[in-house]
C-alpha positions, 0 to 999 in steps of 0.5 A: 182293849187291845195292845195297839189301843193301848199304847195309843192311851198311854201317848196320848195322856203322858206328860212331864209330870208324870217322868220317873225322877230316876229317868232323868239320868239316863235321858240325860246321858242318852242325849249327851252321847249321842249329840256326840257320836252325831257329830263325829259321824256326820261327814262318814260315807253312810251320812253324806249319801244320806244327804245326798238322797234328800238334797242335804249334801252340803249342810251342816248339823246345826245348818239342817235345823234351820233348812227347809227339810221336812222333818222326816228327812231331818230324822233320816240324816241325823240317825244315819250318822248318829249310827254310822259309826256305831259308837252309839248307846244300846239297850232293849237289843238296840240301840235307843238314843241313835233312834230317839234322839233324831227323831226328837230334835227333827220333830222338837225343831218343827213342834218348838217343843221345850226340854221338858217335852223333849224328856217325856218324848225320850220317855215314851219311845223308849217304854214303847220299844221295851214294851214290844220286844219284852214279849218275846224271849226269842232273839230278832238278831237270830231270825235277820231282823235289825231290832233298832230297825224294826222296834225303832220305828215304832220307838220314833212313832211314839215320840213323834207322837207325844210332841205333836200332841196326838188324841188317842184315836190317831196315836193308835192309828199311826202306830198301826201304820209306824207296823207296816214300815218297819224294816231292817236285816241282819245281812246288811251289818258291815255295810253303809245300809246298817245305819241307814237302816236307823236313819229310815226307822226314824223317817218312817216314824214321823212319816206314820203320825203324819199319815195318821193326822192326815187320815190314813187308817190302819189295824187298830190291833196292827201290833197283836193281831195274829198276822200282826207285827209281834207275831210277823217278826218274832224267830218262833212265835212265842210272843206274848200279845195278851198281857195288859201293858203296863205303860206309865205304871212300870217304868223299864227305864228305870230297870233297864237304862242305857249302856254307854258304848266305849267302843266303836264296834258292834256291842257283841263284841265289847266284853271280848274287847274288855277281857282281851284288853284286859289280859294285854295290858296286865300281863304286857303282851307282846302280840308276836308272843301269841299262839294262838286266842279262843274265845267263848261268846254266844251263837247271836254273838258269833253270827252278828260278828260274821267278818273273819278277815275284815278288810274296811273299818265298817266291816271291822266293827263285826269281826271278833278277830279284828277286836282281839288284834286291835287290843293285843296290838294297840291296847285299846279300840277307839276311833283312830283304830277303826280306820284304813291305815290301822287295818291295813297293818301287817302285824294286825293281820297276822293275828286273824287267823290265830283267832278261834270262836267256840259259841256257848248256850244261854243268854245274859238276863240283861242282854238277850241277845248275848251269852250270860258271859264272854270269855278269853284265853290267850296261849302264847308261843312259850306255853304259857295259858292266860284266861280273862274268867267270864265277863258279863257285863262290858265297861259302860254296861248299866251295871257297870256304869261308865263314869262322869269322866268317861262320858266326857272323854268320849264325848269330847273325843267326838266333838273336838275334832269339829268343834273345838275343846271349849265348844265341846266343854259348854255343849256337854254341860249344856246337854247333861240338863237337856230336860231343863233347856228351853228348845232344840235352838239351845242345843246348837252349836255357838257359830256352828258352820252351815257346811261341813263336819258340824 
């Protein structure tokens, strides 16, 4: 039996009481997060024109679940945002929860599927996506596809297909298809189209089981074919299409997780952050006093960081000069800073071209698509050299969990704004026991507005 057939099987017979008690944790704290960055996304640029695409303009998070969009279009609007600020968590070289959560609550809505369901769909999306991009050891990144993108579909599919209660036959049938809609590059990073890109994996996602349930036939060997997906996508071919899956007996949830973004900015650039900020802060720095900063990162890293003078927020979020100006100068990166006003501050821009990147060879075993570390060294105009030592793992890493109260602060730093500080506080408490709710309708926001940020 072929990979496609195989991950039809494994939708196909995946219930709640076959979830990992270990993975409740982790998809607990996908959905919290990305609830959060959700909203705080909602009203970006990105986000309206993606309402504005489907005749959504005007609503609302909580009112678009009661609208009569299609649930393809839901999932559409809601990844958009959920990736518009890019804030959301990653993993598996992407990013899980800004694809899986949208197409959840999109398809929830429509299924009335319950948390346990909710859960086990998470589950599957995410055993999908890790099971595909772990056959290859090549970095998609290099080649200019957007793994979230492209693997995402696929991802989206699966847990579509999970709460619409597919057979095998037709859940192979829409993964062949979730192949042929995959899409997604590099070159558009720093751009509204970056997190379109989510926004359409999770609308072609639900689009392909749709197709499937309404006949349309595809490969039934779409994913391992030798002009198939893997091998269509992959940056040199050496992509694994042979080894039987192991979905369902070992868990990649359980070994891999989620890492919790604690800054709004591309992942490639949250150790340099931390190690920059690091030295800022325990030395007092004072950003006048630096000469000049190297910085060692991998050739991934450096290529998805293209922007050297960045001029907007979005273009911001890729540029490693913009992470150390913004630590050396506010000591911390948050959302405040990924604004116009900070960008366009003198003292900030001076120090962009005091910045030198200097790419290092290997690849993190965590993160493939980063350096085994980062590293920094700030000289300062008195000749004084300060180096941070390599940093592996950023703060919010699964091997460096961020804390109860760290996932709080974040998550109420998005929602307040829109919600205020006690809605913020019953919806997080509502979200960290997601498994256990009894639909989408719980999770609404109480007198929510229909227009507007939430």
């Amino acid at each position: 039996m072929g990979l496609t057939r195989q991950i039809g099987d494994f939708l196909a017979a995946v219930r709640p009481e076959t979830l990992p008690e270990g993975a409740r944790e982790t998809i607990r704290t996908g959905f919290t997060d990305c609830f959060a960055v959700m909203l705080a996304g909602w009203n970006e640029p990105a986000a309206a024109v993606a309402r504005r695409s489907v005749r959504g303009g005007e609503l609302g998070w909580a009112g678009m679940l009661s609208a009569p969009l299609a649930a393809p279009d839901t999932g559409l609007l809601l990844a958009t945002a959920a990736h518009v600020l890019d804030f959301d968590d990653t993993g598996l070289s992407g990013h899980p929860s800004a694809v899986l959560v949208p197409a959840i609550l999109a398809e929830a809505r429509e299924t009335g599927a319950d948390g346990r369901m909710i859960a086990v769909a998470y589950l599957a999306g995410y055993e999908v996506w890790a099971e595909l991009i772990g056959r290859d050891q090549d970095a998609h990144h290099a080649k200019g596809w957007h793994p979230s993108a492209m693997f995402g579909t696929l991802a989206a599919t699966a847990a579509s297909a999970v709460l619409r209660g597919l057979d095998a036959p037709t859940a192979t049938q829409a993964i062949g298809i979730a192949a042929s809609l995959a899409s997604g590059v590099v070159a558009n990073f720093g751009t509204m189209a970056k997190a379109y890109q989510l926004g359409r994996a999770v609308q072609s996602g639900l689009t392909a089981t749709r197709l499937a349930e309404a006949g349309l036939t595809a490969a039934p060997d779409a994913i391992e074919h030798e002009l198939g997906f893997l091998r269509a996508i992959s940056p040199k071919g050496a992509v694994d299409t042979t080894t039987p899956a192991r979905l369902g007996q070992d868990w990649h949830i359980l070994r891999t997780g989620l890492n919790v973004k604690l800054y709004p900015v591309c992942y490639a650039a949250h150790r340099v952050l931390d190690a920059v900020g690091g030295l800022c802060r325990a030395q007092d720095i004072d950003p006048d006093a630096i000469a000049g900063v190297e910085l060692e990162i991998g050739a991934g890293q450096a290529a998805m960081l293209r922007e050297h003078a960045p001029r907007t927020p979005l273009e911001a979020k890729f540029s490693a000069e913009f992470a150390v100006a913004c630590m050396a100068v506010a000591r911390r990166c948050g959302l405040e800073e990924l604004s116009d006003a900070f960008l366009a501050r003198p003292g900030l821009r001076a120090l962009f071209p005091l910045v030198t990147v200097r790419t290092v060879e290997g690849r993190n075993p965590d993160e493939p698509s980063l350096a085994p570390s980062d590293r920094a060294t700030i000289t300062l105009r008195d000749g004084r050299v300060l180096d941070s030592g390599p940093v592996a793992f950023p703060r919010g890493h699964f091997r460096a969990p961020a804390g109860a109260e760290e996932l709080h602060r974040k998550f109420t730093g998005c929602v307040r704004p829109s919600l205020g500080e006690a809605e913020a506080a019953r919806l997080f408490e509502l979200l960290q026991r997601v498994d256990e709710l009894g639909g989408v309708r719980d999770m609404l926001p109480a007198a929510a507005p229909l227009r507007g940020a939430a």
